[in-house]
KEVO-395630 format. One record per residue (C-alpha): residue in three letters; x, z, y. Coordinates in steps of 0.25 Angstrom, whole numbers, padded with zeros to 4 digits, always signed. Each point is the difference from the previous one (the first is absolute). Example, Ala and Ser with C-alpha at 12.3 -4.5 7.8 and 13.67 -1.06 7.14 Angstrom:
2
ala+0049+0031-0018/ser+0006-0002+0014/
***
This chain:
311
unk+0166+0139+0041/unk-0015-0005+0005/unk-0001-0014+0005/unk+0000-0015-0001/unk+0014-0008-0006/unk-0003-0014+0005/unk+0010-0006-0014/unk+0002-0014-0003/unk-0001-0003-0014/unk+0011-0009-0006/unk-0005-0010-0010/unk+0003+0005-0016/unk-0008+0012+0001/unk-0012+0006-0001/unk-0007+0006+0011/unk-0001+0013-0009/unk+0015-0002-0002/unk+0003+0002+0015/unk-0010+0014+0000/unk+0009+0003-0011/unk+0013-0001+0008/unk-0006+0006+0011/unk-0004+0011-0007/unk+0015+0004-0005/unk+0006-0003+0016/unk-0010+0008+0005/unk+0000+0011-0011/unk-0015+0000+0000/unk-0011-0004-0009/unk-0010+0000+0010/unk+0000-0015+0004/unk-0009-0012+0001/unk+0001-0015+0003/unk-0011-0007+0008/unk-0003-0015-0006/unk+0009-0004-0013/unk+0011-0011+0002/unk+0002-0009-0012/unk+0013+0003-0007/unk+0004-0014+0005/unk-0005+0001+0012/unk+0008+0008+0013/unk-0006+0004+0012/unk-0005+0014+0007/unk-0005+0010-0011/unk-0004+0012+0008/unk+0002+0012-0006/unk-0007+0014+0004/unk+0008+0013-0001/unk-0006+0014-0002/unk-0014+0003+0005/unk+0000-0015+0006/unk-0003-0005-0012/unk-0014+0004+0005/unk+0001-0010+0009/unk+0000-0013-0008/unk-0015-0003-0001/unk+0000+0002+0015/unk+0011-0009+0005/unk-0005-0016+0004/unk+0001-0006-0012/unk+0004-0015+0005/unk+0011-0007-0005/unk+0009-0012+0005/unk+0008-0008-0008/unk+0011-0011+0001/unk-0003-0010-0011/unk+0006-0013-0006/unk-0011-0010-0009/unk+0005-0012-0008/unk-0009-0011-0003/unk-0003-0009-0013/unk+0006+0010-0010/unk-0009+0011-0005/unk+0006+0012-0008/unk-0007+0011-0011/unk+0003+0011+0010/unk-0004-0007+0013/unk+0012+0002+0005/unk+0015-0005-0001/unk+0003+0011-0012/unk-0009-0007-0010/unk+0001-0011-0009/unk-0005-0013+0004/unk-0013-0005-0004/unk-0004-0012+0009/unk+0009-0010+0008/unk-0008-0010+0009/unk+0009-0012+0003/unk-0010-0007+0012/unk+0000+0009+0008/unk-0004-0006+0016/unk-0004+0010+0009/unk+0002-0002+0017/unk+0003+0011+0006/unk-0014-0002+0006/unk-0006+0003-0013/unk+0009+0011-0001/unk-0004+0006+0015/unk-0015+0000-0006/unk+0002+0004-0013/unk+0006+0014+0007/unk-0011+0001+0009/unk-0011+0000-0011/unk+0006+0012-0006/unk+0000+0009+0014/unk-0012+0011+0001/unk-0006+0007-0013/unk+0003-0007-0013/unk-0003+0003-0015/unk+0013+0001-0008/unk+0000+0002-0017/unk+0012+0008-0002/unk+0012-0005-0009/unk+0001+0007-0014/unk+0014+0004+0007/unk-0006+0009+0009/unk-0001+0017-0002/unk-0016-0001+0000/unk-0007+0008-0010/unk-0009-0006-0011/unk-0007+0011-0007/unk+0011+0008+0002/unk+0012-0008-0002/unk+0009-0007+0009/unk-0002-0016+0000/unk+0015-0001+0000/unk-0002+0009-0013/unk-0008-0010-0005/unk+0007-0013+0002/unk+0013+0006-0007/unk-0008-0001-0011/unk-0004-0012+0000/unk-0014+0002+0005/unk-0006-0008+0011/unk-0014+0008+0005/unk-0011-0005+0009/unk+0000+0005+0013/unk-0008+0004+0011/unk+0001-0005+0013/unk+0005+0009+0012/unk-0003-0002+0015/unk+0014+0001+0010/unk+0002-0004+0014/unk+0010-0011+0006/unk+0002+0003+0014/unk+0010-0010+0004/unk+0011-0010-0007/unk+0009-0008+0006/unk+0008-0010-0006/unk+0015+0001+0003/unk+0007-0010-0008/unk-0001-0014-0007/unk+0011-0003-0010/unk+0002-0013+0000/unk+0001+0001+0015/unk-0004-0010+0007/unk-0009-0008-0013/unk-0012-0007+0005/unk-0005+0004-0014/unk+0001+0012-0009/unk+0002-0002-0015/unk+0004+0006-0012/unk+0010+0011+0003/unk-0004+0001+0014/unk+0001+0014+0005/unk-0006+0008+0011/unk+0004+0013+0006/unk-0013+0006+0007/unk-0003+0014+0006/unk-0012+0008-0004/unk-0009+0011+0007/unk-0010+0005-0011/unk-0007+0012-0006/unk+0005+0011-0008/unk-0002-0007-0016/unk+0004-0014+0004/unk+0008-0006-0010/unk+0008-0011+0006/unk+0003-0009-0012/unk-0014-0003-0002/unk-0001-0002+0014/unk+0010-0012-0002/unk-0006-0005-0014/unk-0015+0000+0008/unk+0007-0007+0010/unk+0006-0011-0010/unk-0014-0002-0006/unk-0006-0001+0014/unk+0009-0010+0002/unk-0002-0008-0014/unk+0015+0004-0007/unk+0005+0012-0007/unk+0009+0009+0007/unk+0007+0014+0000/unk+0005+0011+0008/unk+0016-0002+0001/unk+0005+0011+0009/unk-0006+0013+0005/unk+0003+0012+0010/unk-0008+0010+0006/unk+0001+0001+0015/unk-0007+0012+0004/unk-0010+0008-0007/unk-0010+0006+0010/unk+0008+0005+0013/unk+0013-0002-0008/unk+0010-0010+0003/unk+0012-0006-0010/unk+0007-0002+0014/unk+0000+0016-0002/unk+0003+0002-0013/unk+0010+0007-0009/unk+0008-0002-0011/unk+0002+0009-0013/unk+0015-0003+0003/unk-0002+0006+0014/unk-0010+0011-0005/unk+0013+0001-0010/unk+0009+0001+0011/unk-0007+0009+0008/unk-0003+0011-0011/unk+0016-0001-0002/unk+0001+0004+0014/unk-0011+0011+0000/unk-0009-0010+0012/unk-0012-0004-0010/unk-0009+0006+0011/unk+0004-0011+0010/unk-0009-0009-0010/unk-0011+0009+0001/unk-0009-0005+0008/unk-0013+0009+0006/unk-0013+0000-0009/unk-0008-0004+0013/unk+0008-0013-0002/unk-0012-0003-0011/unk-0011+0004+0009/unk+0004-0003+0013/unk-0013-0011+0001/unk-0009+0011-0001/unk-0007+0005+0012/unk+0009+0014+0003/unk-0006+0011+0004/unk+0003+0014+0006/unk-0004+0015-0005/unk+0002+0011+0007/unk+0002+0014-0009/unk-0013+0003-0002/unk-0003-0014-0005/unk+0013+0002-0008/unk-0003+0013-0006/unk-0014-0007-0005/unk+0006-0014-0006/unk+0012+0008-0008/unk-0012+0008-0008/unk-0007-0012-0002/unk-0012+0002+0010/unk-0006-0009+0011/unk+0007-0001+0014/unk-0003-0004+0011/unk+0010-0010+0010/unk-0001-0009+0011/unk+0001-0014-0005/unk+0000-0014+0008/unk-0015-0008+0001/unk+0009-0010-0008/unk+0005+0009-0013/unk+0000-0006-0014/unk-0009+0009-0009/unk+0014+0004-0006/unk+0010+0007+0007/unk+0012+0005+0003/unk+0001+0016+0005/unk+0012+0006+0006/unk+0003+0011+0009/unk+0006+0001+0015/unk+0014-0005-0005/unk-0004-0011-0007/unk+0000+0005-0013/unk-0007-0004-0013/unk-0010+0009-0004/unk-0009-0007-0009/unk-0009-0012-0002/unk-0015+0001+0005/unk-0014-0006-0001/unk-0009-0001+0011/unk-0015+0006-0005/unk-0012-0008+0003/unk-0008+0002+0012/unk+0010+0011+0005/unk+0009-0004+0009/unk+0012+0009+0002/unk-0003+0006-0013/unk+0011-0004-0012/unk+0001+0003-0014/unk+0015+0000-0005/unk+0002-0009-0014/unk+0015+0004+0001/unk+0008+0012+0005/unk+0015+0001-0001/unk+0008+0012-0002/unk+0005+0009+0013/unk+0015+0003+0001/unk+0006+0012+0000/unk+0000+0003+0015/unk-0017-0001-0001/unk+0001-0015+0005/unk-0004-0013-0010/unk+0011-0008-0007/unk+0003-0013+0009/
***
């Protein structure tokens, strides 16, 4: 099978765990995941079947989040899995400062990964690292917060928030964000330790968990020989991308690898995607400077057996 398996990840594995699974349901080694889960976190892991796996560096790579921060207590891990390190008992912050404290984080920010996290250091894993014992410097990365909205106050109804207090928020960001430093930036912005106490993954790109599917129903569904119902089309991954139609001649020229030539709208992104008179995916595309209607294909996806292209 080609295409896109929109999964929600329980917590308790790994996101490589879940390939793994997928791998023996679908009786096929060549899958992928796009943007790892930690093993304690659940949420949409979207996982590429077949030649899709081609697709993963081209699908938007946003995430969205559902995420729970718990004031005055900070933790080793930064989140509610690690062993306590800080506990703050005046805590006094309004809602106000609450409000603002949110806002200063909104646009392009500078995040230091947590030593739990699968960045590589001169070649190993930070997660790697921090088993040992070892605590690294680390550089600063550059992410995006689109939007958060806070959704929740426990206590409700508290004039102030103080040790314990939680707060469940939701979080538009860019690909590499790591939520439970966002909340422990958050807490110092704020003047008191916090940590990250709940975490799901919403959607992942055009992915919704509203979508999603178990591995009991992708269980179930093997059981009954109906995997394929999960299966959702690879132009799910690029459906963002400017389509683009190629007539034969443009075909024959793209599946060798050459330079074709298609109608394009004023409006294309420099990248796009090409398909034929049905609707069909043929391949991925970029446009060549200075010549408009001229493209160079960057990815070209196998015909079927009746001379079309896979879907």
């Amino acid at each position: 099978m080609n295409g896109v398996v929109n999964l929600l990840k329980p917590p308790g594995m790994t996101s490589h765990d879940a390939v793994a699974i997928a791998r023996r349901l679908f009786n096929q080694r060549r899958i992928g995941h796009g943007g790892t889960l930690d093993p304690g976190v659940s949420g949409v892991l979207p996982l590429f079947l077949g030649w899709a796996t081609r697709l993963v560096r081209f699908m938007p790579d946003d995430k969205r989040y559902r995420a729970e921060m718990t004031l005055g207590i900070s933790t080793d891990t930064q989140d509610g899995g690690g062993a306590t390190v800080e506990v703050a008992h005046e805590v006094h912050i309004t809602p106000r400062q609450l409000g603002e404290a949110f806002a200063a984080f909104l646009g392009v920010i500078e995040q230091t990964p947590p030593m739990l996290s699968a960045v590589r250091v001169d070649g190993r894993r930070l997660y790697e690292l921090a088993r040992e014992g070892q605590v690294i410097e680390r550089q600063p990365r550059t992410v995006e917060i689109y939007e958060m909205h806070i959704r929740k106050i426990w206590p409700e109804e508290t004039p102030v928030l103080g040790l314990g207090s939680r707060v469940l928020f939701d979080v538009h960001c860019s690909a590499g964000t790591y939520i439970r430093t966002l909340c422990v930036d958050i807490g110092a912005h704020l003047g008191c330790p916090a940590h990250m106490s709940f975490l799901v993954r919403t959607a992942a790109g055009p992915l919704s968990i509203d979508d999603a599917v178990t591995l009991e129903e992708l269980e179930a569904a093997k059981t009954n020989d109906r995997l394929a119902e999960y299966v959702l089309p690879p132009t799910v991954a690029v459906e963002h991308l400017t389509p683009v139609t190629a007539d034969p001649k443009a075909q024959d020229d793209l599946f060798h690898g050459r330079r074709f030539t298609a109608a394009a709208p004023v409006d294309a992104s420099s990248t796009v995607r090409v398909q034929d008179s049905r609707g069909r995916l043929l391949a991925l595309a970029e446009a060549i400077p200075q010549h408009r209607g001229l493209w160079q294909p960057i990815c070209v996806f196998p015909r079927t057996d009746d001379g079309g292209f896979s879907r």
